[in-house]
N, C-alpha and C positions, 0 to 999 in steps of 0.2 A: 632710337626712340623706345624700344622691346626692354632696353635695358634700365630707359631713364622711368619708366611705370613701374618695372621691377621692385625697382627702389625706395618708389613711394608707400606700395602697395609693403614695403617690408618694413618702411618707418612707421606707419599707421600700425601696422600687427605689432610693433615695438612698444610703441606707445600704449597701447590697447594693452598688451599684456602687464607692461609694468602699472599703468591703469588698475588692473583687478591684486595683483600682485599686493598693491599699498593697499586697496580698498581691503582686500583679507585681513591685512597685518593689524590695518585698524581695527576691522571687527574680535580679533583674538584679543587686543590690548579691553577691549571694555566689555569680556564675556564674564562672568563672575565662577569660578573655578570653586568657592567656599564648600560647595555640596560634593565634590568626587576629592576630597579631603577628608581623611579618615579622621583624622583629629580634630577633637573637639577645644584644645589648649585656648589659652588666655597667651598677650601677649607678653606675656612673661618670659622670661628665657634667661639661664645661665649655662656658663660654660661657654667653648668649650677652655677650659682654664689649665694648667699643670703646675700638683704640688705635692708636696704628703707635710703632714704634721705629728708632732709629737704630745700622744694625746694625753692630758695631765688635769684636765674639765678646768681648761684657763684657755679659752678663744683669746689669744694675742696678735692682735692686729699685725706686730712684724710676722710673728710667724704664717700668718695664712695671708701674708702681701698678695702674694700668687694666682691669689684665688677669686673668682665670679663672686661679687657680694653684693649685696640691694639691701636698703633699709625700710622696710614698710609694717606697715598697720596691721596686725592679726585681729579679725571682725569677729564678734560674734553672733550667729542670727537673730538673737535677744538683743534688750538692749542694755547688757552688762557694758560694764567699761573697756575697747580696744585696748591690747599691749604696742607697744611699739620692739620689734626683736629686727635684727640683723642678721641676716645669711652668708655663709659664704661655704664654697663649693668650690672642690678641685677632684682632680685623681691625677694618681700613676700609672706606672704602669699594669698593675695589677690592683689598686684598691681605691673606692670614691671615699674620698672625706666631704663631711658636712660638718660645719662649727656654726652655731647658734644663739645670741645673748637675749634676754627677755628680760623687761624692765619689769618682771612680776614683784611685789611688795614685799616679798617673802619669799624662804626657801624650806619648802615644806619636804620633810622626808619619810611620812608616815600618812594617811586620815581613814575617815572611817568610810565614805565611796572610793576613795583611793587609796588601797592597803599601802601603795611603795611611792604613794605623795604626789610632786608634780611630773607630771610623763611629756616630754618630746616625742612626738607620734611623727612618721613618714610612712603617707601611702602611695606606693608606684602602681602605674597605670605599667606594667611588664610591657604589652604588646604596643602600644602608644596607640590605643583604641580610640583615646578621647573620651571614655569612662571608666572609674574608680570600680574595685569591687570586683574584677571576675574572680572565679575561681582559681588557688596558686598566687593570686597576686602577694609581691613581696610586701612586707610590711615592716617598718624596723621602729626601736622604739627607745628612750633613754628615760630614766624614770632618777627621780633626787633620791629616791630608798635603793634600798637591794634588792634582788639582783636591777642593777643599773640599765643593764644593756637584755635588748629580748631580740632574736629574728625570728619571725613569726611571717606566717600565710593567711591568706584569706580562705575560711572553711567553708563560705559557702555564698553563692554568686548573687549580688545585688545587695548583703547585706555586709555592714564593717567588723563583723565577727569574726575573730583572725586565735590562729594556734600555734605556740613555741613549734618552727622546725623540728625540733627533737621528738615532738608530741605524735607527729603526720611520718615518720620515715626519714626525717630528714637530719641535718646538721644546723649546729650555731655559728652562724658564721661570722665574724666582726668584733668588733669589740665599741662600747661605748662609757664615757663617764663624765657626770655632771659634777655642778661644787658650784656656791655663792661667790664669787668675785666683785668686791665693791658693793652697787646698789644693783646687781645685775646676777638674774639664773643664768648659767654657762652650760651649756651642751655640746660634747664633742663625739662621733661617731668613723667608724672606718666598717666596709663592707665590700668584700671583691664584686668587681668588676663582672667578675664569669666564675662563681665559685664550684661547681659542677653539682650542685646540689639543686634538683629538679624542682626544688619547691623556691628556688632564687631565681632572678634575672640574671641572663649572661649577656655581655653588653663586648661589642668591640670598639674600637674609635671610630669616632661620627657617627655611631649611632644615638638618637635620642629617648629619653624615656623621660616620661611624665609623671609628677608627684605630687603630694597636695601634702600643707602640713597642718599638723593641730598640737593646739597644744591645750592637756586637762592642767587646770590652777585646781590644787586644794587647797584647802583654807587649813592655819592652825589650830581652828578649835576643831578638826574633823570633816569640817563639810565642805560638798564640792559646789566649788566656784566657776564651775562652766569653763566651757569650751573656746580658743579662737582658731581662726582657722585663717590659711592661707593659700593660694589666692582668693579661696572664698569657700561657703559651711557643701556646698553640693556635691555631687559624684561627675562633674564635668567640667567645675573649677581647678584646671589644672595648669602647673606651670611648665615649663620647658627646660630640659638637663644634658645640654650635649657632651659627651665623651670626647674628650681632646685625646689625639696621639701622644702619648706620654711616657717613651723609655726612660721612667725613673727608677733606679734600685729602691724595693725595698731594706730597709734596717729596722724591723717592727721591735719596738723597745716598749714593753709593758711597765707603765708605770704607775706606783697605788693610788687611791684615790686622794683627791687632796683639800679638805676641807678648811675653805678658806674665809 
């Protein structure tokens, strides 16, 4: 009899505990987690992807197959007319590529707000804050004039005011080169991964870092034709860049620029 109450009295606690058990599980499933979330990201995301390319400022769709790509609308907070550009994104083992096309009307290599014409701007969020702008943040940039390519920092915190590496103590690290292709601006960029230079992001696989991009249009007669931006004009519009594991050899083959 001592034994058959035992038994009930330990299906009931059975019960009862898997009872609270589910009840918890349910309550975790619908707590809203967004605030102990450091990042502020868009659901945007590429990567994580593995490639390297051969950069010659001609985005060839065979060549960057490999790669995290998305087609979208670059806004501007005015209401100038959106570009439509294409992304795409990889790395090796040691360096991110990003290749870029923009359906801008023109390929301007000179104006008078833009001395070296139309600029591909990327600004990374280093620490994956979820805002643009601290201080150090890397900044990289590919311009249709010379010098093409810039690695630059953010010189001072909350605002987009950024300085050549070389300017701050530091190193240029990467290479970029733009050129007309077709009815399309073409932007191609390489930058390590972990270049050791304090004023970069050092990045290992799976880690993420967050970026926003812009892009300045000058106009042929001189003037500047505004800004678009992506994922969007603010300092918390940011997309998502994950670092794939990626044992690819470099073969870094400098090639001129190639106006086409």
């Amino acid at each position: 009899m001592g034994i058959r109450i035992w038994k009930i009295h330990f299906i009931r606690l059975f019960i009862c505990t898997l009872a609270i058990l589910l009840g918890y599980l349910a309550f975790l499933s619908i707590i809203d987690y967004s605030s102990k979330d450091a990042s502020a990201h868009t659901d945007t995301g590429f990567g994580p992807a593995c490639g390297r390319a051969t950069l010659d400022g001609n985005v060839d769709p065979d060549e960057w197959s490999s790669a995290s790509t998305q087609t979208f609308q670059m806004e501007s907070p005015g209401s100038i007319e959106p570009f439509t550009a294409t992304l795409y994104v990889m790395n090796s083992g040691n360096n991110l590529y990003m290749g870029i096309t923009i359906n801008d009307d023109e390929f301007t290599q000179a104006g008078t707000w833009l001395p070296h014409g139309d600029v591909f701007r990327i600004d990374f969020d280093n620490d994956h804050s979820g805002s643009l702008f601290a201080f150090n943040d890397d900044v990289l940039s590919i311009a249709a004039g010379s010098p093409q390519f810039q690695d630059n920092y953010i010189i001072a915190t909350a605002t987009s005011s950024s300085n050549p590496d070389v300017n701050g103590g530091g190193t240029s690290d990467g290479f970029g080169v733009a050129s007309r292709v077709g009815d399309l601006n073409h932007f191609e960029l390489r930058h390590p991964i972990c270049s050791g230079d304090t004023l970069d992001f050092c990045l290992q696989p799976s880690d993420t870092v967050g970026f926003r991009l812009e892009y300045l249009d000058a106009q042929a007669n001189g003037d500047f034709g505004g800004s678009r931006f992506f994922p969007g004009h603010d300092k918390t519009s940011i997309a998502d860049l994950l670092i794939g594991n990626c044992p690819i050899p470099e073969l870094l083959i400098y090639l001129p620029i190639i106006q086409k």
